[in-house]
PQR file with spaces between the fields and no chain letter, atoms N, CA, C, O and H, PARSE charges and radii, in Angstrom:
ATOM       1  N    UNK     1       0.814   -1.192    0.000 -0.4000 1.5000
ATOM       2  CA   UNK     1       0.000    0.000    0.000 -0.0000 2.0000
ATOM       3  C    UNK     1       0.861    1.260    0.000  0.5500 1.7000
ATOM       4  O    UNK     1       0.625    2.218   -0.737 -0.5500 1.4000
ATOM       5  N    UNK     2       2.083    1.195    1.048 -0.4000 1.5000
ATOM       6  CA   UNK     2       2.967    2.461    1.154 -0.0000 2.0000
ATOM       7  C    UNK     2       3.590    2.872   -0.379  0.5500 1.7000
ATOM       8  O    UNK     2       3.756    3.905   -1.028 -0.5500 1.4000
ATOM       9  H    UNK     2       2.274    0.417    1.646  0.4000 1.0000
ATOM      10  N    UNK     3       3.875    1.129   -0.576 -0.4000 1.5000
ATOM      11  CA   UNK     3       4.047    1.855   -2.222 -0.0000 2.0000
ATOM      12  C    UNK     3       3.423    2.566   -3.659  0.5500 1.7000
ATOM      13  O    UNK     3       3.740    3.240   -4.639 -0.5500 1.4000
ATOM      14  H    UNK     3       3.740    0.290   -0.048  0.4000 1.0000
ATOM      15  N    UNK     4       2.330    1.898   -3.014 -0.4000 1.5000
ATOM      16  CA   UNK     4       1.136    2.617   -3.904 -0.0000 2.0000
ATOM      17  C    UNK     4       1.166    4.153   -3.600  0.5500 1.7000
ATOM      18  O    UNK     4       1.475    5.017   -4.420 -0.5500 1.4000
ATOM      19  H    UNK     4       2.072    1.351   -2.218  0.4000 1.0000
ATOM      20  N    UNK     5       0.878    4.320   -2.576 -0.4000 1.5000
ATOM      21  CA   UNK     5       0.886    5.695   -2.391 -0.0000 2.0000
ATOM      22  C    UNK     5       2.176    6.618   -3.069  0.5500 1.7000
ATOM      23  O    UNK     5       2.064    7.741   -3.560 -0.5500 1.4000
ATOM      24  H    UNK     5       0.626    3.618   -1.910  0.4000 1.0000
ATOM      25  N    UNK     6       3.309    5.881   -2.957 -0.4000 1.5000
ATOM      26  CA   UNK     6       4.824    6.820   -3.640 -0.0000 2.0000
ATOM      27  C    UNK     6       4.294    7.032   -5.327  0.5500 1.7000
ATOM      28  O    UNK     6       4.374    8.003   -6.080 -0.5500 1.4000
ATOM      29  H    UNK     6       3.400    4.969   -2.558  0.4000 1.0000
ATOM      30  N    UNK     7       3.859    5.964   -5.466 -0.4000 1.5000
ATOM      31  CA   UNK     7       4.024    5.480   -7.147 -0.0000 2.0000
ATOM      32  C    UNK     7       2.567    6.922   -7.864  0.5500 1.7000
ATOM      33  O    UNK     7       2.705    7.629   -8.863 -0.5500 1.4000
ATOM      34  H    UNK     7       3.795    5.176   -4.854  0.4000 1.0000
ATOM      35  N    UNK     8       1.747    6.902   -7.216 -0.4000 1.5000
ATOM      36  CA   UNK     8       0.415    7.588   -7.502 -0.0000 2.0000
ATOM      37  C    UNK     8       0.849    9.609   -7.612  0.5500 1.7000
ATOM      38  O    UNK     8       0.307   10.569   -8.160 -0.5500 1.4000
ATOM      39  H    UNK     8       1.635    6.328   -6.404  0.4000 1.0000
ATOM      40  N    UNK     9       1.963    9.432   -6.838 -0.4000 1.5000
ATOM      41  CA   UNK     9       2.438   10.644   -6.103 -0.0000 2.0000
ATOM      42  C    UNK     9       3.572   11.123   -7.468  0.5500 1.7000
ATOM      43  O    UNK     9       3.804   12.241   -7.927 -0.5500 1.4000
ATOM      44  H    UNK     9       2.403    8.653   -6.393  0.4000 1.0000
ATOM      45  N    UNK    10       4.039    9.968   -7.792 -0.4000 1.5000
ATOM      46  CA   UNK    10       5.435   10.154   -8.964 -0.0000 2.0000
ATOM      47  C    UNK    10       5.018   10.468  -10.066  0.5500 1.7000
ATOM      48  O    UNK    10       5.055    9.690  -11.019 -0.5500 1.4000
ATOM      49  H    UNK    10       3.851    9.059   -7.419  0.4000 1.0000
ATOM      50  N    UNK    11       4.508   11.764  -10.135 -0.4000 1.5000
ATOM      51  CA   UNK    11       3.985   11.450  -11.498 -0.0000 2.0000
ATOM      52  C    UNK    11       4.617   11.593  -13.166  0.5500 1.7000
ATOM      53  O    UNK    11       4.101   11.171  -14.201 -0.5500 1.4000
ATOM      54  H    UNK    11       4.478   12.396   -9.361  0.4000 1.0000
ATOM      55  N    UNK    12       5.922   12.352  -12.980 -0.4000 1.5000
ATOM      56  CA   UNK    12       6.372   11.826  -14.029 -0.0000 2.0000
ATOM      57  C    UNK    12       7.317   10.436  -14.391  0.5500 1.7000
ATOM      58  O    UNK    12       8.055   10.156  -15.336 -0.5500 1.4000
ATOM      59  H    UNK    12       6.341   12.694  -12.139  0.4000 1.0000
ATOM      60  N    UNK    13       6.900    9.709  -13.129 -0.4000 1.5000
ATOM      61  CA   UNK    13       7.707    8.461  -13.148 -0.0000 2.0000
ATOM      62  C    UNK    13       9.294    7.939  -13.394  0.5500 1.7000
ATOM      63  O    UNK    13       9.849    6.997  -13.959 -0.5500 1.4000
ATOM      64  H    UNK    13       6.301    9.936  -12.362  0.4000 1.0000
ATOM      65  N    UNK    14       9.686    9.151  -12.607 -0.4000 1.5000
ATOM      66  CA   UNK    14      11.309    9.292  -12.576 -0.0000 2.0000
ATOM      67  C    UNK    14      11.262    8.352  -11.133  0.5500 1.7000
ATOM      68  O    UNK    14      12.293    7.681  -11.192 -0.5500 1.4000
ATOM      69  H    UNK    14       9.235    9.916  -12.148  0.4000 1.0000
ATOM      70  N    UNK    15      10.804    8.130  -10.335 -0.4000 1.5000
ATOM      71  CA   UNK    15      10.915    7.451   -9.092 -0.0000 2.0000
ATOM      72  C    UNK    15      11.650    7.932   -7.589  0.5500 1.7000
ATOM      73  O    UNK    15      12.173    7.357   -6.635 -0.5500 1.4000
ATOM      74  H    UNK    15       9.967    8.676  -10.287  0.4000 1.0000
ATOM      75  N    UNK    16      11.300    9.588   -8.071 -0.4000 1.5000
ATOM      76  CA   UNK    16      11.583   10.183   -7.327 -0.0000 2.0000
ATOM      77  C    UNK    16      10.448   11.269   -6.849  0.5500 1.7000
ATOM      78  O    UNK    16       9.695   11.429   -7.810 -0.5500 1.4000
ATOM      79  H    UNK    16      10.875   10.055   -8.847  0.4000 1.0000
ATOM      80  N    UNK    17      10.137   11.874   -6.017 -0.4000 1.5000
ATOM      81  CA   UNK    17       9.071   13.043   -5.095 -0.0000 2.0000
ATOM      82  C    UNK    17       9.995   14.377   -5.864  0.5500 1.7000
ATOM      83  O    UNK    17      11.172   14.223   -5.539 -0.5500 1.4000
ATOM      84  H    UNK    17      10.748   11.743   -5.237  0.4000 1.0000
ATOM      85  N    UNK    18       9.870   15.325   -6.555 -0.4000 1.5000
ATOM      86  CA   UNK    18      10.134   16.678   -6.321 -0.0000 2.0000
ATOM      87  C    UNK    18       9.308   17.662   -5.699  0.5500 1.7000
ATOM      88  O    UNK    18       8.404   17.260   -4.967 -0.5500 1.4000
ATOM      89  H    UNK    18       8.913   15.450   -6.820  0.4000 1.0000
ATOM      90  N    UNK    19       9.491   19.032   -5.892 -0.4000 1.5000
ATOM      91  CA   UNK    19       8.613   19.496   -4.572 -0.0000 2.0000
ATOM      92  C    UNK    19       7.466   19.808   -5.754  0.5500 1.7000
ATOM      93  O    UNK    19       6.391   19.854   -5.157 -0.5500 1.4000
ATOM      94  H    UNK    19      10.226   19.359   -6.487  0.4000 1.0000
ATOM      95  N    UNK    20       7.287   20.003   -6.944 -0.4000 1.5000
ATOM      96  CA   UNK    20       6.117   19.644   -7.519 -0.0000 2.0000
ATOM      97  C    UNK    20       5.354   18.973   -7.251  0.5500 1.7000
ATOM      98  O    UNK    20       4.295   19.339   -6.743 -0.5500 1.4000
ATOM      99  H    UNK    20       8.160   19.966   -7.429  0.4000 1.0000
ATOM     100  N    UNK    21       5.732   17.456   -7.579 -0.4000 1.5000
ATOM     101  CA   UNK    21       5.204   16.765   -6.903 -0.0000 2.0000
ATOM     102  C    UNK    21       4.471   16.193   -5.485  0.5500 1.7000
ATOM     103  O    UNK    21       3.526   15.443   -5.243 -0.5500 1.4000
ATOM     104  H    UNK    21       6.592   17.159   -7.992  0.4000 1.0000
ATOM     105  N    UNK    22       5.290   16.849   -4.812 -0.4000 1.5000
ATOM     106  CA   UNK    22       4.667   16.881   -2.961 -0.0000 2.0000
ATOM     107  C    UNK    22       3.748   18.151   -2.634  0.5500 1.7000
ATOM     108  O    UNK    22       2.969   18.403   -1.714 -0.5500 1.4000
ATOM     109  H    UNK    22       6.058   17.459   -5.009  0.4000 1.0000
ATOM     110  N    UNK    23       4.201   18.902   -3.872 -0.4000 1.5000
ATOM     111  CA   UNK    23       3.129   20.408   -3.701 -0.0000 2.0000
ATOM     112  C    UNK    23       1.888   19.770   -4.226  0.5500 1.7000
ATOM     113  O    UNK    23       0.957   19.655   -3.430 -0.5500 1.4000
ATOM     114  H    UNK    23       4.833   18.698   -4.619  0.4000 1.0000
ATOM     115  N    UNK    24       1.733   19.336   -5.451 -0.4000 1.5000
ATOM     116  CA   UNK    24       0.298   18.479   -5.737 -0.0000 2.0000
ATOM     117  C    UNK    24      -0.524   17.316   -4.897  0.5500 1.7000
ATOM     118  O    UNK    24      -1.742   17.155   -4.978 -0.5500 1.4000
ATOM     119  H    UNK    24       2.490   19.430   -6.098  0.4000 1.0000
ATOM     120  N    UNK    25       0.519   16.408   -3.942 -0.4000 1.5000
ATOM     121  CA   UNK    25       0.157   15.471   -3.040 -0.0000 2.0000
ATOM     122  C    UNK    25      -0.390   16.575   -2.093  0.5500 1.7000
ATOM     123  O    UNK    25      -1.589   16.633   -1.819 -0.5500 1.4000
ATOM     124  H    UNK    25       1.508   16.538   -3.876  0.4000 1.0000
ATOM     125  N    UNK    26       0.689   17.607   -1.512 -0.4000 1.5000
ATOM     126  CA   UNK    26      -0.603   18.394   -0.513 -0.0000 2.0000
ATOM     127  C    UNK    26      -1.646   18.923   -0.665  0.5500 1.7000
ATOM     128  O    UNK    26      -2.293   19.329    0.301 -0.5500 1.4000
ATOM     129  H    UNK    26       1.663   17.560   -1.735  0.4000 1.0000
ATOM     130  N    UNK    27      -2.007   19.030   -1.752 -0.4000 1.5000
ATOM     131  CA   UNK    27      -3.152   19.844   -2.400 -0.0000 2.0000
ATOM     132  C    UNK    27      -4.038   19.135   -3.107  0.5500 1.7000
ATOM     133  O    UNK    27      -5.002   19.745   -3.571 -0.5500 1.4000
ATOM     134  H    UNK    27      -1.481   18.700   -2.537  0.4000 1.0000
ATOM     135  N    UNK    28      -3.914   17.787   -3.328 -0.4000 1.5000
ATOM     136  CA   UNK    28      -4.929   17.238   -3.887 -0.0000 2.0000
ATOM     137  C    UNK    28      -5.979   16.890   -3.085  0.5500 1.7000
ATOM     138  O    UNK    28      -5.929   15.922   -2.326 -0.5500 1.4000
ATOM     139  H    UNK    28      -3.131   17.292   -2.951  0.4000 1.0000
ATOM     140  N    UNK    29      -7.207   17.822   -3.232 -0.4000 1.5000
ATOM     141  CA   UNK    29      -8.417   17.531   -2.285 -0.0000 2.0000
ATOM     142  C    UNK    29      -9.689   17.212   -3.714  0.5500 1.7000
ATOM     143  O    UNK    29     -10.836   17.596   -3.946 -0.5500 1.4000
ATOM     144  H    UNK    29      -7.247   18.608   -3.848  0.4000 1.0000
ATOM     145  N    UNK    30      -8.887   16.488   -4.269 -0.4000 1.5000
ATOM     146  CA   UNK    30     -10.626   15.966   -5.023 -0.0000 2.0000
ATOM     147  C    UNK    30     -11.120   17.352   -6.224  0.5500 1.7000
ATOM     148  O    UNK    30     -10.393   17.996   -6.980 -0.5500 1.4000
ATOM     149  H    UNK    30      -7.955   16.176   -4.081  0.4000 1.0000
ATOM     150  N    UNK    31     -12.065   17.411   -6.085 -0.4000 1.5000
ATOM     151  CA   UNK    31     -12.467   18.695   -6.871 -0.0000 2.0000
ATOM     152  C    UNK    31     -12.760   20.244   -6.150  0.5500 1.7000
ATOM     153  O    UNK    31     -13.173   21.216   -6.782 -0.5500 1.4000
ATOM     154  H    UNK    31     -12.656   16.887   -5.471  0.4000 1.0000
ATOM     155  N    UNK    32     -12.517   20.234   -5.004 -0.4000 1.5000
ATOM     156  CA   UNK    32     -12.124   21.302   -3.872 -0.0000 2.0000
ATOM     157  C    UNK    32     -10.822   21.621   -4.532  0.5500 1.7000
ATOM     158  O    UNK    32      -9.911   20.979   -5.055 -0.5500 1.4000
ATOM     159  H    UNK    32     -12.182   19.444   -4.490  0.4000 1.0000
ATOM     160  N    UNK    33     -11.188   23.243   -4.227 -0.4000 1.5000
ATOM     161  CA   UNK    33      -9.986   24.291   -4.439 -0.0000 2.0000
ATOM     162  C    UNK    33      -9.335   23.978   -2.850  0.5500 1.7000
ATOM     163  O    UNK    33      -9.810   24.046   -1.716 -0.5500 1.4000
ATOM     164  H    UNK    33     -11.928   23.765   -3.802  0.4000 1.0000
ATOM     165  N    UNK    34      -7.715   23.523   -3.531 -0.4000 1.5000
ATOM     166  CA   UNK    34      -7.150   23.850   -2.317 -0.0000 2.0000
ATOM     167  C    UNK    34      -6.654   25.114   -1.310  0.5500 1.7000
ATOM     168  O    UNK    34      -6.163   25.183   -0.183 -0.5500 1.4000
ATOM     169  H    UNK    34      -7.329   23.468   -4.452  0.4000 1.0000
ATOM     170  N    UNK    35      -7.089   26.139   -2.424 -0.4000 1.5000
ATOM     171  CA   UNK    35      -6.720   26.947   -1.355 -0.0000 2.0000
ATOM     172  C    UNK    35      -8.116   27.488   -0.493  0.5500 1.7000
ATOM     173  O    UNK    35      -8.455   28.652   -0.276 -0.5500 1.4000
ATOM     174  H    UNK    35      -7.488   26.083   -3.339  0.4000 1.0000
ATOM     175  N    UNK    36      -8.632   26.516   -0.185 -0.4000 1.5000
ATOM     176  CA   UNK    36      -9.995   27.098    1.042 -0.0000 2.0000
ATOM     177  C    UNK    36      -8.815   25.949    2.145  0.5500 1.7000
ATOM     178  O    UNK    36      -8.285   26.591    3.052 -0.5500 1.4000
ATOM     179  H    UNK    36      -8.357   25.571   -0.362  0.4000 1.0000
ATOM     180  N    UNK    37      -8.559   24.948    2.118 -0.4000 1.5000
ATOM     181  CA   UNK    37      -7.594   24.713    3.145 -0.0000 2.0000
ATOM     182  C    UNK    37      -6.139   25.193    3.748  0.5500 1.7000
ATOM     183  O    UNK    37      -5.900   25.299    4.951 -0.5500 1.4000
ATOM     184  H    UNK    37      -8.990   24.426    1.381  0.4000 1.0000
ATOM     185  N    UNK    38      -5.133   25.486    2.585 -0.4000 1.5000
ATOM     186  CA   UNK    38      -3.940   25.510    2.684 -0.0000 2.0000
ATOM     187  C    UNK    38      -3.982   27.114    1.802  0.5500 1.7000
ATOM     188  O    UNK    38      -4.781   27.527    0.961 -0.5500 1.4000
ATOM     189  H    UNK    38      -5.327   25.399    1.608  0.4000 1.0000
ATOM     190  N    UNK    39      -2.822   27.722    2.384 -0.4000 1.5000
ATOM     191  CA   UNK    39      -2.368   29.211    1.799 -0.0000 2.0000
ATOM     192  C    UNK    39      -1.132   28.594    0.800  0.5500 1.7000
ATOM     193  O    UNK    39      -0.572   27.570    1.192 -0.5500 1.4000
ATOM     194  H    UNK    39      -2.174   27.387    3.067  0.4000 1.0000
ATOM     195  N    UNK    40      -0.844   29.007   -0.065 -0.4000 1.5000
ATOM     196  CA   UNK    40       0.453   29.125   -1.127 -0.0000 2.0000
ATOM     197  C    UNK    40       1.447   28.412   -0.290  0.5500 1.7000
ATOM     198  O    UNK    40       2.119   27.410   -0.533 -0.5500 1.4000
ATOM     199  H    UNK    40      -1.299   29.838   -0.384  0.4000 1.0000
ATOM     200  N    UNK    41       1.354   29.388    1.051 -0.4000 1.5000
ATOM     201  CA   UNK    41       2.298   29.724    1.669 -0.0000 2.0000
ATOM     202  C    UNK    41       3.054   28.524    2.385  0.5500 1.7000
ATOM     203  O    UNK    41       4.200   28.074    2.423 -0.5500 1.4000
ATOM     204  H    UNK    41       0.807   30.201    1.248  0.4000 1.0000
ATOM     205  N    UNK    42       1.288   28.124    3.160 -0.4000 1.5000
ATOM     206  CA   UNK    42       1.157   27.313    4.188 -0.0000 2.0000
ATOM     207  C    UNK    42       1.853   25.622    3.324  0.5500 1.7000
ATOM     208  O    UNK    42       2.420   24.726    3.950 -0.5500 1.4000
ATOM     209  H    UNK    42       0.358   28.489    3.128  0.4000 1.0000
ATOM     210  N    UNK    43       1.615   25.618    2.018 -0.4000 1.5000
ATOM     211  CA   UNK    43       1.934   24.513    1.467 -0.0000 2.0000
ATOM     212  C    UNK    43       3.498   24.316    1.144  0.5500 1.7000
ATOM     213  O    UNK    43       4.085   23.253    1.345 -0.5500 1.4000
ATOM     214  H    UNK    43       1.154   26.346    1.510  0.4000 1.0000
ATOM     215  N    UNK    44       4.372   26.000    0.376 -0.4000 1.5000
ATOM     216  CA   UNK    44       5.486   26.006    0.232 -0.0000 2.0000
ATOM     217  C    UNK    44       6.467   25.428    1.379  0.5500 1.7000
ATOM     218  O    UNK    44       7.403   24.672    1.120 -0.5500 1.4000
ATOM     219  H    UNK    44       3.895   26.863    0.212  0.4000 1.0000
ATOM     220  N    UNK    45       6.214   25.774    2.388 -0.4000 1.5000
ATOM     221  CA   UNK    45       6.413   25.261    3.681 -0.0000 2.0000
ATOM     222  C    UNK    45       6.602   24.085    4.594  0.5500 1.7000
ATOM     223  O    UNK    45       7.348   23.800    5.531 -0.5500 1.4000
ATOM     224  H    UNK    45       5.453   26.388    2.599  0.4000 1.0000
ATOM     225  N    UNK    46       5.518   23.462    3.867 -0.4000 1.5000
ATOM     226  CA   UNK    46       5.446   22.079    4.053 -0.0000 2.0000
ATOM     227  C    UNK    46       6.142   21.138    3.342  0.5500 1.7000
ATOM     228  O    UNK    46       6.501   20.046    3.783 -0.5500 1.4000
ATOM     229  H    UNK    46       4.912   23.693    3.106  0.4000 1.0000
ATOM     230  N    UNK    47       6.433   21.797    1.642 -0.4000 1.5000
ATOM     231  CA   UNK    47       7.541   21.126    1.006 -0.0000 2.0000
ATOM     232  C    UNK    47       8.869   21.170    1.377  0.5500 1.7000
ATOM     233  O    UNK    47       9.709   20.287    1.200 -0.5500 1.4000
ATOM     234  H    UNK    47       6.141   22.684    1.284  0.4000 1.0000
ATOM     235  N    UNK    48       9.037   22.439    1.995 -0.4000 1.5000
ATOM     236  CA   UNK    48      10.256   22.976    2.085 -0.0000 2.0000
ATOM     237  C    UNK    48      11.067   21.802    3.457  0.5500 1.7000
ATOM     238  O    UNK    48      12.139   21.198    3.471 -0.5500 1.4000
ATOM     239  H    UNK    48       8.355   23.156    2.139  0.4000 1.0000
ATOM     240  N    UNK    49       9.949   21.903    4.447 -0.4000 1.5000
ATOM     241  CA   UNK    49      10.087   20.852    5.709 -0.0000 2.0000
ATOM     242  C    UNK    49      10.859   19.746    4.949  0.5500 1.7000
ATOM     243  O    UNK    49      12.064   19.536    4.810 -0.5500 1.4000
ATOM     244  H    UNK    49       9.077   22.394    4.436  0.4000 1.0000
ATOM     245  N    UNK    50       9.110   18.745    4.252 -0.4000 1.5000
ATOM     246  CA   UNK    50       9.865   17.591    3.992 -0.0000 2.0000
ATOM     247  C    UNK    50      10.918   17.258    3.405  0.5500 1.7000
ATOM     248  O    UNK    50      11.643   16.350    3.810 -0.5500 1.4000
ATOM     249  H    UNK    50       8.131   18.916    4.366  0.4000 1.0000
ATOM     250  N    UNK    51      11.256   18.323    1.821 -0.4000 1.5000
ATOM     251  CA   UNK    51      12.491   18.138    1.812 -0.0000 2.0000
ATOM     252  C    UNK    51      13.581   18.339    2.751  0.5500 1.7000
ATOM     253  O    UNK    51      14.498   17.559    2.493 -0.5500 1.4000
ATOM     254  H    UNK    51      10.667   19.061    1.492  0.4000 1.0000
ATOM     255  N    UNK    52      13.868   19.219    3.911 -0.4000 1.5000
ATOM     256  CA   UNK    52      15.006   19.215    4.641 -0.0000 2.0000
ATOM     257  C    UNK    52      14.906   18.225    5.707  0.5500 1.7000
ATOM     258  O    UNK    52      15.811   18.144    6.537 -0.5500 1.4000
ATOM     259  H    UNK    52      13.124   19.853    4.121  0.4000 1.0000
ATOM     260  N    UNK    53      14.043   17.583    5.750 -0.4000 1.5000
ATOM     261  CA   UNK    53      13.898   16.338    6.667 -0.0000 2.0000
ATOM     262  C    UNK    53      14.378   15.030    5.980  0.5500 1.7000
ATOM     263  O    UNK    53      15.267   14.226    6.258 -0.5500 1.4000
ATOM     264  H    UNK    53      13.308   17.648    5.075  0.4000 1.0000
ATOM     265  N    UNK    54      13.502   15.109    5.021 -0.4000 1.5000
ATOM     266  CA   UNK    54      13.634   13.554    4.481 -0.0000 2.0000
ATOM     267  C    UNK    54      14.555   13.224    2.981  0.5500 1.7000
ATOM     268  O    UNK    54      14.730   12.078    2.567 -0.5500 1.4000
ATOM     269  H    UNK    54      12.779   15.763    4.794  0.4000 1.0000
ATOM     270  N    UNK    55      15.129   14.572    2.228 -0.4000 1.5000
ATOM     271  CA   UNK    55      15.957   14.266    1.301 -0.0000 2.0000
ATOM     272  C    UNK    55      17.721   14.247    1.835  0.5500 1.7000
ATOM     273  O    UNK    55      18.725   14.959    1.834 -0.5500 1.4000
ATOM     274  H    UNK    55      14.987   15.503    2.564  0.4000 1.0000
ATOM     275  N    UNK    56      17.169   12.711    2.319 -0.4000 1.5000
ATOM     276  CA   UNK    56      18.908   12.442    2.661 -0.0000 2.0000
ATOM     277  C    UNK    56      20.245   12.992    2.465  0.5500 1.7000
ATOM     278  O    UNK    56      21.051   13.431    3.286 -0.5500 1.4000
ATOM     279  H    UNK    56      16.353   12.133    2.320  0.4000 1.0000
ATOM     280  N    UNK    57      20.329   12.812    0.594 -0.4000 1.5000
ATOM     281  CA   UNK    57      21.189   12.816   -0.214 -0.0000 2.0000
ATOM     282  C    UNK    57      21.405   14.544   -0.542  0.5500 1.7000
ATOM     283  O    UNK    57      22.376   15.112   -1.041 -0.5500 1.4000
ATOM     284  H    UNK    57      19.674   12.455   -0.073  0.4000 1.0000
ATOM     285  N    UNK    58      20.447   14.955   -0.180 -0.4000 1.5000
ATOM     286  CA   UNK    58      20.484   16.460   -0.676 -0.0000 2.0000
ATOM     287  C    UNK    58      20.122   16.872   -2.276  0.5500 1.7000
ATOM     288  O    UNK    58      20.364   17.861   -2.969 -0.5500 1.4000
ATOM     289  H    UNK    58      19.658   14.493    0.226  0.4000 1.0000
ATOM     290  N    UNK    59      19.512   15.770   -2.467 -0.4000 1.5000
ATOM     291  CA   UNK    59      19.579   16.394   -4.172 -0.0000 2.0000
ATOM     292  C    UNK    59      18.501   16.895   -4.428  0.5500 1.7000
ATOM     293  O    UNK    59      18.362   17.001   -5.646 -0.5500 1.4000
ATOM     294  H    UNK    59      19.315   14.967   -1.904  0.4000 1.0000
ATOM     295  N    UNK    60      17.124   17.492   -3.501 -0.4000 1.5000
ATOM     296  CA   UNK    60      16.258   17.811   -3.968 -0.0000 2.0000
ATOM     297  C    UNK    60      14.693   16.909   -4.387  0.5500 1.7000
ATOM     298  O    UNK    60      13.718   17.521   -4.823 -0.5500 1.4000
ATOM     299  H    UNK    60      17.238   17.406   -2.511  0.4000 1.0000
ATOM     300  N    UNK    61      14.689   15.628   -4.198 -0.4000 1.5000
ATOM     301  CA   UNK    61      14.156   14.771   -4.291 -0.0000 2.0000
ATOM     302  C    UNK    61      14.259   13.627   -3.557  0.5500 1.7000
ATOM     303  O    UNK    61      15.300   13.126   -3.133 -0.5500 1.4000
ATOM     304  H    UNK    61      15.481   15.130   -3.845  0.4000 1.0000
ATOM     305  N    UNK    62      12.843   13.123   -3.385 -0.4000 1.5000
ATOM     306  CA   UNK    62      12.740   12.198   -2.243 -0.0000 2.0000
ATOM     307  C    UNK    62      12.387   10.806   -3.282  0.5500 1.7000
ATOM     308  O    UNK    62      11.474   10.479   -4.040 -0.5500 1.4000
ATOM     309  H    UNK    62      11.997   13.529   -3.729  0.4000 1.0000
ATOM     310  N    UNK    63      13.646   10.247   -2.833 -0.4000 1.5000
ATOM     311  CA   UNK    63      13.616    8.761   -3.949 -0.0000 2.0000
ATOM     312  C    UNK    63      12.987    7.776   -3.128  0.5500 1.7000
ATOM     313  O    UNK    63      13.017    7.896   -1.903 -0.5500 1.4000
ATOM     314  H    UNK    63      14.388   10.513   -2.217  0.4000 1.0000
ATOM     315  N    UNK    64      12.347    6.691   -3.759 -0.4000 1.5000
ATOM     316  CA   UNK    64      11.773    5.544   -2.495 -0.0000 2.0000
ATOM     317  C    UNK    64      12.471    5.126   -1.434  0.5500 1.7000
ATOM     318  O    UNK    64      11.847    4.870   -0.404 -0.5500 1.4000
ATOM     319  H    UNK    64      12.323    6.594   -4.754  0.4000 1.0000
ATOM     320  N    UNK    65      13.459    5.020   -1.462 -0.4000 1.5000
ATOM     321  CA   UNK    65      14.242    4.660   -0.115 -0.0000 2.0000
ATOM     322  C    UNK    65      14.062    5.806    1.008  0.5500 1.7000
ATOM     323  O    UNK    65      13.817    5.632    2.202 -0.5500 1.4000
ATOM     324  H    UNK    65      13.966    5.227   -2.299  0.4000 1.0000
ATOM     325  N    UNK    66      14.199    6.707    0.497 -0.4000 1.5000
ATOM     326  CA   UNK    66      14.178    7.923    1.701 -0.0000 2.0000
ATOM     327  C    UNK    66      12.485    8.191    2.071  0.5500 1.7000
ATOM     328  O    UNK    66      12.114    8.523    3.196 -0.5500 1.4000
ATOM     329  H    UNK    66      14.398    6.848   -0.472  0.4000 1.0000
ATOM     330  N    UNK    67      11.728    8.019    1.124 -0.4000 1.5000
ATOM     331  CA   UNK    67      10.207    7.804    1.735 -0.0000 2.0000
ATOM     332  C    UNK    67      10.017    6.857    2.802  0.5500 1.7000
ATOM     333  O    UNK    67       9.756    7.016    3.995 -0.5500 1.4000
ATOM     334  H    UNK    67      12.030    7.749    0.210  0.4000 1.0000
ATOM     335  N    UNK    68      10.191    5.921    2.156 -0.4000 1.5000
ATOM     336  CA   UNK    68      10.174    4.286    2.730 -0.0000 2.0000
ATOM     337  C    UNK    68      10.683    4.504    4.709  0.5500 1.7000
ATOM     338  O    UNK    68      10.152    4.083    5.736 -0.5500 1.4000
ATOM     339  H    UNK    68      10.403    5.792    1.187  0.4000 1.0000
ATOM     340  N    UNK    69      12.025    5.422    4.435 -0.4000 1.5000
ATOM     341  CA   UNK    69      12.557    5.679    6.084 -0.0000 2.0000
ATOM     342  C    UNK    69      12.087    7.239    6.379  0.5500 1.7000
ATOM     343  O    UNK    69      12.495    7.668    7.459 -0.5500 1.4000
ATOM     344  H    UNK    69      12.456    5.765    3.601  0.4000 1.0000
ATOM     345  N    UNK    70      11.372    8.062    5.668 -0.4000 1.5000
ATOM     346  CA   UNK    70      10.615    8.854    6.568 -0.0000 2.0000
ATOM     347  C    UNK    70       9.396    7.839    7.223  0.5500 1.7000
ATOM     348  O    UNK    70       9.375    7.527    8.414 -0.5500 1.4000
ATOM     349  H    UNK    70      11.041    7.713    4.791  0.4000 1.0000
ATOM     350  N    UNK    71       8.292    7.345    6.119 -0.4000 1.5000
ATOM     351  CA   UNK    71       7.552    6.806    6.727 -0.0000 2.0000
ATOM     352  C    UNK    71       7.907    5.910    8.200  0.5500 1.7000
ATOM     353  O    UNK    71       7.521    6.435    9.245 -0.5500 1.4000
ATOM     354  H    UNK    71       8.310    7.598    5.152  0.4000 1.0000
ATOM     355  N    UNK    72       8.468    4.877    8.269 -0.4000 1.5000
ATOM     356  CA   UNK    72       9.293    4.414    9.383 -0.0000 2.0000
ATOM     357  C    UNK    72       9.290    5.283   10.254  0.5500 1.7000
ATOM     358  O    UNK    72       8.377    5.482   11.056 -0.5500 1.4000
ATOM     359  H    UNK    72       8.782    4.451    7.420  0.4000 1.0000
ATOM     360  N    UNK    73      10.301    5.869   10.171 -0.4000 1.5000
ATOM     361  CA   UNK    73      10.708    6.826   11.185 -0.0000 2.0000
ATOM     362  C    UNK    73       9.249    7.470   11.423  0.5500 1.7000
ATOM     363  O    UNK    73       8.703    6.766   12.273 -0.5500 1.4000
ATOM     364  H    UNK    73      11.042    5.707    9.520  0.4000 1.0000
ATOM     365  N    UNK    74       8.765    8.058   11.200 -0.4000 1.5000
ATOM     366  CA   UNK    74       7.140    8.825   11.254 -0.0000 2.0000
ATOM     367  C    UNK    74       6.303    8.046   11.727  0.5500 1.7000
ATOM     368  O    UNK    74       5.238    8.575   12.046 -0.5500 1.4000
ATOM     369  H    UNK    74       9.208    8.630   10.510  0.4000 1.0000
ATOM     370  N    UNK    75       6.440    6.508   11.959 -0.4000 1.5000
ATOM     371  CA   UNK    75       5.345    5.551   12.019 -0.0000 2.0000
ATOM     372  C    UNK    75       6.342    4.447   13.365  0.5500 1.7000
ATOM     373  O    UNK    75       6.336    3.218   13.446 -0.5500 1.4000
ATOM     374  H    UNK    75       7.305    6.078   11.700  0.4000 1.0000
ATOM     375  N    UNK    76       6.962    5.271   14.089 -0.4000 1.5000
ATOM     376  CA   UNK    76       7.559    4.500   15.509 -0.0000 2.0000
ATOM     377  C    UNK    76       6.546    5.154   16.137  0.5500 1.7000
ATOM     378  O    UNK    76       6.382    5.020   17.350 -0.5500 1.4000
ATOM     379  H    UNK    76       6.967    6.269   14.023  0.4000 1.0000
């Protein structure tokens, strides 16, 4: 299932998260405008986090392995 979720998220299927990509995972609410939940702001923010948390390697992208051990780590 965890992988399902990475794979749904990848969407140009490089097999990596960019913050495009994690900007659209936070914001995908269905056919709701996301911004009645989240500000620009409030979302830039949230990318900005996960990347300095969870992109190990520093390159800007969260490859499955480094998901795989946020989740973990997030799920002790």
């Amino acid at each position: 299932m965890i992988y399902y979720l990475f794979l749904i998220h990848d969407v140009d299927g490089d097999g990596f998260l960019d913050g495009h990509e994690l900007r659209a995972a936070f914001t995908d609410f269905g056919e709701d405008d996301a911004t009645q939940y989240l500000s620009l702001e409030e979302v830039t923010e949230m990318v900005d986090h996960v990347l300095a948390e969870d992109d190990l390697d520093g390159d800007g992208l969260i490859s499955w392995s480094e998901y795989l051990e946020s989740q973990n780590y997030h799920n002790k």
